[in-house]
PANUDREN-525611 format. One record per atom (N, C-alpha, C, O): chain; atom name; x, y, z. Coordinates in nm, 3 decimals, always signed. Layout:
> chain	name	X	Y	Z
> A	CA	X	Y	Z
...
//
This chain:
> chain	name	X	Y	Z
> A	N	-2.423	-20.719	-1.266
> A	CA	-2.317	-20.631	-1.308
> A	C	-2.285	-20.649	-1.456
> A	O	-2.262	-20.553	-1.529
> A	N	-2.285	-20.798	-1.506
> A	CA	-2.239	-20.818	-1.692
> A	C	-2.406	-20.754	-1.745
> A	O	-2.443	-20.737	-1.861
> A	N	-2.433	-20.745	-1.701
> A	CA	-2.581	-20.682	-1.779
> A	C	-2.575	-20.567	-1.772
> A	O	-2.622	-20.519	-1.875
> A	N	-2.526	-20.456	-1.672
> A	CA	-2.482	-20.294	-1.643
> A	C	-2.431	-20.299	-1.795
> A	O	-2.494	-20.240	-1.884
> A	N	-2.309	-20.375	-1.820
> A	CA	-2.157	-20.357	-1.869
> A	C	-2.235	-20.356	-2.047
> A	O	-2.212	-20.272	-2.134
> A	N	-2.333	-20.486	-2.060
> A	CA	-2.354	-20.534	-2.198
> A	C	-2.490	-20.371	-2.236
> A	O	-2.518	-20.334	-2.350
> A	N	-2.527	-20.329	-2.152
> A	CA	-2.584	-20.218	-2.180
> A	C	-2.511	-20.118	-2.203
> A	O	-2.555	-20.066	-2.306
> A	N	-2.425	-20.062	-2.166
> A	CA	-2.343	-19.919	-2.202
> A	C	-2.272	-19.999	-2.326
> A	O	-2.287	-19.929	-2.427
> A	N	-2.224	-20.080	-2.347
> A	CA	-2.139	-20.118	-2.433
> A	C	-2.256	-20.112	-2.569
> A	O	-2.219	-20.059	-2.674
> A	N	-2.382	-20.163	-2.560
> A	CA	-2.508	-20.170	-2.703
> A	C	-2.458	-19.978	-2.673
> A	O	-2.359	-19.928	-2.726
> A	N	-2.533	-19.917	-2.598
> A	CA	-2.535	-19.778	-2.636
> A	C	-2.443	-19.726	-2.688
> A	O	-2.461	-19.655	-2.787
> A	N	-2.279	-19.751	-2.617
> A	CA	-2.200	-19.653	-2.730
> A	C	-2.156	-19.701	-2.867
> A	O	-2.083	-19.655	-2.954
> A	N	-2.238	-19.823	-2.849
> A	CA	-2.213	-19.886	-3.040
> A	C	-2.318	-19.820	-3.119
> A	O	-2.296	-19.761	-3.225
> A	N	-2.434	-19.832	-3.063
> A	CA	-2.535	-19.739	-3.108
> A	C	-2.509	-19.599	-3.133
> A	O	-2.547	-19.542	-3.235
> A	N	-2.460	-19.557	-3.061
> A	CA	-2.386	-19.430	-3.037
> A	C	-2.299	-19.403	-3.169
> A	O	-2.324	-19.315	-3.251
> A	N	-2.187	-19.497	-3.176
> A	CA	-2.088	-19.497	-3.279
> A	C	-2.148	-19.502	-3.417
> A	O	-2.125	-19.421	-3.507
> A	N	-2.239	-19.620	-3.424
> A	CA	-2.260	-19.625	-3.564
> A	C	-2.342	-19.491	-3.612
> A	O	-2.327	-19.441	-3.723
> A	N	-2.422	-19.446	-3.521
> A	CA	-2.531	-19.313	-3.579
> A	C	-2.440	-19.239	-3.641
> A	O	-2.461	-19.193	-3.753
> A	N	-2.287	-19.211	-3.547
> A	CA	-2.215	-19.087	-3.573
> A	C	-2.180	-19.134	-3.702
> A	O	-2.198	-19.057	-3.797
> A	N	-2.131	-19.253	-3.722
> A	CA	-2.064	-19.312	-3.864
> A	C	-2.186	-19.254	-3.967
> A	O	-2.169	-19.173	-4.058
> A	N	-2.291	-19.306	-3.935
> A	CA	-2.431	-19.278	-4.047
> A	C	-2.411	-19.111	-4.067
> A	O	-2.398	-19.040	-4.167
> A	N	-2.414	-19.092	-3.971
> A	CA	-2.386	-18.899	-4.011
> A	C	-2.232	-18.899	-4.100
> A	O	-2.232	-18.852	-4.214
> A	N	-2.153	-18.933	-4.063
> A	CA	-2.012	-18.894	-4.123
> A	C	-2.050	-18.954	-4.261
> A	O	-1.991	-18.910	-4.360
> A	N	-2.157	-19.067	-4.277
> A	CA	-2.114	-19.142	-4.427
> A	C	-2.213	-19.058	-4.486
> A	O	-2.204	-19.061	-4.609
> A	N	-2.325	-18.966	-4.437
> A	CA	-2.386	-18.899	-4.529
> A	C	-2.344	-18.785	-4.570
> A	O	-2.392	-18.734	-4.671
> A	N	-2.237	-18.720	-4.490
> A	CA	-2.201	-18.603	-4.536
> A	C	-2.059	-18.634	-4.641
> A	O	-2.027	-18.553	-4.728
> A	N	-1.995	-18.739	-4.621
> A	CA	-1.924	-18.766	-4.721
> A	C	-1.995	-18.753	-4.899
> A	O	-1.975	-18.687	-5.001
> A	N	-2.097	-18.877	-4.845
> A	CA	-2.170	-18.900	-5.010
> A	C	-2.228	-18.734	-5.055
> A	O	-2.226	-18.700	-5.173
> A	N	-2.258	-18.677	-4.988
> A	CA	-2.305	-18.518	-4.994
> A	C	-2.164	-18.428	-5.037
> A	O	-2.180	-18.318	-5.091
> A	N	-2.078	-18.461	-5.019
> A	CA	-1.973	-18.383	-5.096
> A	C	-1.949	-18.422	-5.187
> A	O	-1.943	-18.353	-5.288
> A	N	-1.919	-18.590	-5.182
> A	CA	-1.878	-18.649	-5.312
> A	C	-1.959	-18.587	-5.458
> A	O	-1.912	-18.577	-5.571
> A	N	-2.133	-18.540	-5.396
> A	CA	-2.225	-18.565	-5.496
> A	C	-2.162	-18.410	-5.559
> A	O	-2.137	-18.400	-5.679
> A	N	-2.141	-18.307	-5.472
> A	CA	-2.117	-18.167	-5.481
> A	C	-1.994	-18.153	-5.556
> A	O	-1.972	-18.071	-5.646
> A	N	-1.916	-18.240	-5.510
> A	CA	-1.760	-18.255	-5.635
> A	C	-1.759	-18.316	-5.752
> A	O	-1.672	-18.288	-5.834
> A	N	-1.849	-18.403	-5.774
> A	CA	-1.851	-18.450	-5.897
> A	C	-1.972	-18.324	-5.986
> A	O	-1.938	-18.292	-6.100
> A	N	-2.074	-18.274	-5.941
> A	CA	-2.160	-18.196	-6.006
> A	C	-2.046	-18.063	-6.066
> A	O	-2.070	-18.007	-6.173
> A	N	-1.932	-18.027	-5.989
> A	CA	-1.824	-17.938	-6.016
> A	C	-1.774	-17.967	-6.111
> A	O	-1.778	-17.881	-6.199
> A	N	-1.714	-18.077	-6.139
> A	CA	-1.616	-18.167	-6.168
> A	C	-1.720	-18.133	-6.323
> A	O	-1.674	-18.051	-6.403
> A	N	-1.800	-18.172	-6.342
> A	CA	-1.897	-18.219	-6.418
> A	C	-1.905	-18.074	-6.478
> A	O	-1.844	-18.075	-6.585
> A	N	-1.947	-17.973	-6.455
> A	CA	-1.976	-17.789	-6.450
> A	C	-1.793	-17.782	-6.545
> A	O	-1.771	-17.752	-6.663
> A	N	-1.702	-17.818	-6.445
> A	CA	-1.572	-17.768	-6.529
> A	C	-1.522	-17.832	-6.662
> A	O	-1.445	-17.759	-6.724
> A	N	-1.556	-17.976	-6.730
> A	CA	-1.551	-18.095	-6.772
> A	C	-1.621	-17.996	-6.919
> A	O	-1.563	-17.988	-7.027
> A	N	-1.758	-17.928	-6.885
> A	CA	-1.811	-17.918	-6.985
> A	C	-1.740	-17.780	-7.037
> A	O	-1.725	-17.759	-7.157
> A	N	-1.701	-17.695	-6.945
> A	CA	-1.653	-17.523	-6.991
> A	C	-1.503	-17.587	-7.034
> A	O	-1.486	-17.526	-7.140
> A	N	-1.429	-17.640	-7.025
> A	CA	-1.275	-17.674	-7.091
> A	C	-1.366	-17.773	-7.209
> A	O	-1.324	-17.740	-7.320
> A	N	-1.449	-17.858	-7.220
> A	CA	-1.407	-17.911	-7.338
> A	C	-1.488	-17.807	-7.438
> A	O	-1.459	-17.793	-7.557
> A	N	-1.597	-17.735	-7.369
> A	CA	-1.676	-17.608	-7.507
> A	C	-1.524	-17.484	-7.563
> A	O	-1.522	-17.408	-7.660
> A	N	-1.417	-17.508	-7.459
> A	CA	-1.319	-17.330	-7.487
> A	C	-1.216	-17.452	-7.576
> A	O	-1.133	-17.401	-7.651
> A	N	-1.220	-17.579	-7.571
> A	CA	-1.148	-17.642	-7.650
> A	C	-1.197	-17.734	-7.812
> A	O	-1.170	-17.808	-7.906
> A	N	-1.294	-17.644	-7.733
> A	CA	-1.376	-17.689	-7.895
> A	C	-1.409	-17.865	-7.928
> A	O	-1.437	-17.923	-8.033
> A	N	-1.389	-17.925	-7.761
> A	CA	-1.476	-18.029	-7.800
> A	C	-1.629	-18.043	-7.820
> A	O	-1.647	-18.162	-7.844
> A	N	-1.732	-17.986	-7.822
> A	CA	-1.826	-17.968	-7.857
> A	C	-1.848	-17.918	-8.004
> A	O	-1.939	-17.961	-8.076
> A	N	-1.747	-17.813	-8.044
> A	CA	-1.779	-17.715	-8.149
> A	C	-1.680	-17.719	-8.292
> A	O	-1.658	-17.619	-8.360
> A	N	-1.631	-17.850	-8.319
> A	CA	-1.559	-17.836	-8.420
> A	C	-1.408	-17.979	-8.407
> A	O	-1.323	-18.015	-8.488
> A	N	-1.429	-18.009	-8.305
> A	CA	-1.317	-18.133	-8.268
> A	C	-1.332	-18.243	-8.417
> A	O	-1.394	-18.244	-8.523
> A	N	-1.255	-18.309	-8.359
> A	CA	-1.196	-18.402	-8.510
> A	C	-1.313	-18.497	-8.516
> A	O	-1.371	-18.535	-8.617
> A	N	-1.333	-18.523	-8.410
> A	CA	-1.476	-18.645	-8.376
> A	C	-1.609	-18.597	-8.425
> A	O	-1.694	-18.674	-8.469
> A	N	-1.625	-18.459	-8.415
> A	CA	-1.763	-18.402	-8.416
> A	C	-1.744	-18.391	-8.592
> A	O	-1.837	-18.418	-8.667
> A	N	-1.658	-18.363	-8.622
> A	CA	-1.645	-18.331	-8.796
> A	C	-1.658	-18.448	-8.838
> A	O	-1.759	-18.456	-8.908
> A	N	-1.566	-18.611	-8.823
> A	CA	-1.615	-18.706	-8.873
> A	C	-1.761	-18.779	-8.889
> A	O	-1.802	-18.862	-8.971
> A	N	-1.837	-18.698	-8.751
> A	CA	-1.968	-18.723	-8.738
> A	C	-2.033	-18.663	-8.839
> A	O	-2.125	-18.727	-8.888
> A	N	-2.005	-18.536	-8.894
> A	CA	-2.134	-18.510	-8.986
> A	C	-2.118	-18.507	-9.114
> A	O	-2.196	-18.514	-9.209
> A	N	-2.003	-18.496	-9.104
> A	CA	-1.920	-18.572	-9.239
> A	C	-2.015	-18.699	-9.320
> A	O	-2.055	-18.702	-9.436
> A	N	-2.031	-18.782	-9.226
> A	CA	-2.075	-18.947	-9.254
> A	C	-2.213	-18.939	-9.221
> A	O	-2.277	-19.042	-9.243
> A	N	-2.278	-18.839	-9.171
> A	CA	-2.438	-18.811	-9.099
> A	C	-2.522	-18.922	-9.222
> A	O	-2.578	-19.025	-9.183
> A	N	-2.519	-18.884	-9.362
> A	CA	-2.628	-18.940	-9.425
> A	C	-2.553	-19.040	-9.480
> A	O	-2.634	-19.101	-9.551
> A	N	-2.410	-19.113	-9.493
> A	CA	-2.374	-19.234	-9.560
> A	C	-2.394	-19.329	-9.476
> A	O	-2.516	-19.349	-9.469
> A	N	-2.356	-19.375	-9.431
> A	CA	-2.356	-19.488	-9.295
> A	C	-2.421	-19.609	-9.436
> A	O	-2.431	-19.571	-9.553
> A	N	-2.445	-19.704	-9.406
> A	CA	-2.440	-19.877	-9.450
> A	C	-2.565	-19.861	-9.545
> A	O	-2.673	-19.829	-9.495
> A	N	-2.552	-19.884	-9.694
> A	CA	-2.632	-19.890	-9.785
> A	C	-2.768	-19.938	-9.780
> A	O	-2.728	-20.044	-9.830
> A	N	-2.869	-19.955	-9.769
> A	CA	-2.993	-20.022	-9.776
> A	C	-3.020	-20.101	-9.919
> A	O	-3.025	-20.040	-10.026
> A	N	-3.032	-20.206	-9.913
> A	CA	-3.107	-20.286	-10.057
> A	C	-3.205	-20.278	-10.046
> A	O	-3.274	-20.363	-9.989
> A	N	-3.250	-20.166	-10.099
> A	CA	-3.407	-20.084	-10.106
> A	C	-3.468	-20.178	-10.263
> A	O	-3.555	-20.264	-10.264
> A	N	-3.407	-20.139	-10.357
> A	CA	-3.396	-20.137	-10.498
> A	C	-3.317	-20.287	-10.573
> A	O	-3.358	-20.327	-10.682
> A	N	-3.251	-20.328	-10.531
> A	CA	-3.164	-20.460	-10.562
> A	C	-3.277	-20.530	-10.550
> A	O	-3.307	-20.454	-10.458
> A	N	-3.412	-20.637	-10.556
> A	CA	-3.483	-20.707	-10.594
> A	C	-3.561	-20.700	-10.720
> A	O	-3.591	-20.584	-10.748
> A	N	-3.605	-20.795	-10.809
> A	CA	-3.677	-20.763	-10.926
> A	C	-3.824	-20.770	-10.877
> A	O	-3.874	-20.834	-10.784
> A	N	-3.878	-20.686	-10.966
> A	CA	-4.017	-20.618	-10.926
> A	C	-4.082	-20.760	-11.031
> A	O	-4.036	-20.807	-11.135
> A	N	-4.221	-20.803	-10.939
> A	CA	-4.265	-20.905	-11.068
> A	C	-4.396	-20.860	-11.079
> A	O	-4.470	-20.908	-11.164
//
């Protein structure tokens, strides 16, 4: 009879966890679908806000494009 009992009890754990494996894949499957959104809206508000096209960050960038840290190309004597 404890051997009937320890058998239905493996199956509906078996049972349980599959369903869990299904529930945890369709979670990560939305998650992936809300962040790809998330990601889609992220880029159209920061292009209509002009983070891409003119923001304070993007101007300091090209501003400085060719200065950045001097090279001692020339500072040695030629012998």
């Amino acid at each position: 009879m404890g051997a009937v009992v320890s058998c239905i009890q493996s199956v509906f754990r078996t049972i349980g966890r599959a369903i869990m494996g299904v529930v945890n894949g369709i979670g990560s499957i939305l998650m992936a679908i809300i962040n790809g959104v998330i990601g889609v809206i992220d880029v159209i508000v920061g292009f209509l806000t002009c983070n891409y096209c003119g923001s304070r960050r993007g101007r300091m960038r090209r501003r400085s494009g060719g200065m950045g840290r001097r090279r001692h190309a020339g500072t040695t004597a030629t012998i």
